[in-house]
VMD Tcl script that draws the C-alpha trace (Angstrom):
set ca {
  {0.00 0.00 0.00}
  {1.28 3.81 -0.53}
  {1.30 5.93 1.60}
  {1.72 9.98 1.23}
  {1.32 13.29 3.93}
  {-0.87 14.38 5.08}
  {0.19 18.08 4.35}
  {3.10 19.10 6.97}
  {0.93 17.63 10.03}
  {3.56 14.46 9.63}
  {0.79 12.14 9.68}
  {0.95 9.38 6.80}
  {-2.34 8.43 5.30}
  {-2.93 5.67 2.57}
  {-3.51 7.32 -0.59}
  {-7.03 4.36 -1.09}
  {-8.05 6.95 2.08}
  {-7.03 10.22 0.81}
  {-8.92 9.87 -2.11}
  {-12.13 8.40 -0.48}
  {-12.57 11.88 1.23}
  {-14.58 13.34 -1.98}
  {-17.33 10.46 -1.25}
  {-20.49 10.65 1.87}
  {-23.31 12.12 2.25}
  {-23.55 15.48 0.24}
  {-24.44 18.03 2.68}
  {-24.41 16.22 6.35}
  {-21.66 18.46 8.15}
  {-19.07 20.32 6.08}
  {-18.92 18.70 3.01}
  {-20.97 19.95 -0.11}
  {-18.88 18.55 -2.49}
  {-19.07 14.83 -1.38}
  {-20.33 12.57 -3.68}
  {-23.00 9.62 -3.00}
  {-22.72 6.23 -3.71}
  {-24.32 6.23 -7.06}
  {-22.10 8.76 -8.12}
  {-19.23 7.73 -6.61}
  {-19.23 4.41 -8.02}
  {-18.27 5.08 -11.29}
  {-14.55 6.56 -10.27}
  {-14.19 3.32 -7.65}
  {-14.88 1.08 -10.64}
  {-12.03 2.88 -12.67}
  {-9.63 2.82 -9.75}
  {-9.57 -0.91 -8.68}
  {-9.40 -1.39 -12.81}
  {-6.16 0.53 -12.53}
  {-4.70 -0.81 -9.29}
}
mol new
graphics top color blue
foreach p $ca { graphics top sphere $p radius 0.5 }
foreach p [lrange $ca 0 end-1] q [lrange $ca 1 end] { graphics top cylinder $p $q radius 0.2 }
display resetview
């Protein structure tokens, strides 16, 4: 697994995690932007085709 920082807080994150912080619940909290599972689907799909 790769792993990359987590901006200069010196924590190490996997980069599978990193990227899964686009996808939730569009608008519960702080996130506007997240995507649901129906459309998040389509980029997990093209990931594990890549990995």
């Amino acid at each position: 697994m790769t792993y990359a920082n987590l901006g200069r807080t010196g924590i190490k994150v996997s980069r599978i995690c990193l990227g899964c912080m686009t996808y939730g619940t569009p608008g519960q909290g702080n996130q506007p932007w997240a995507l649901d599972e129906a459309r998040g689907d389509p980029s997990f799909a093209m990931g594990s085709k890549r990995a």
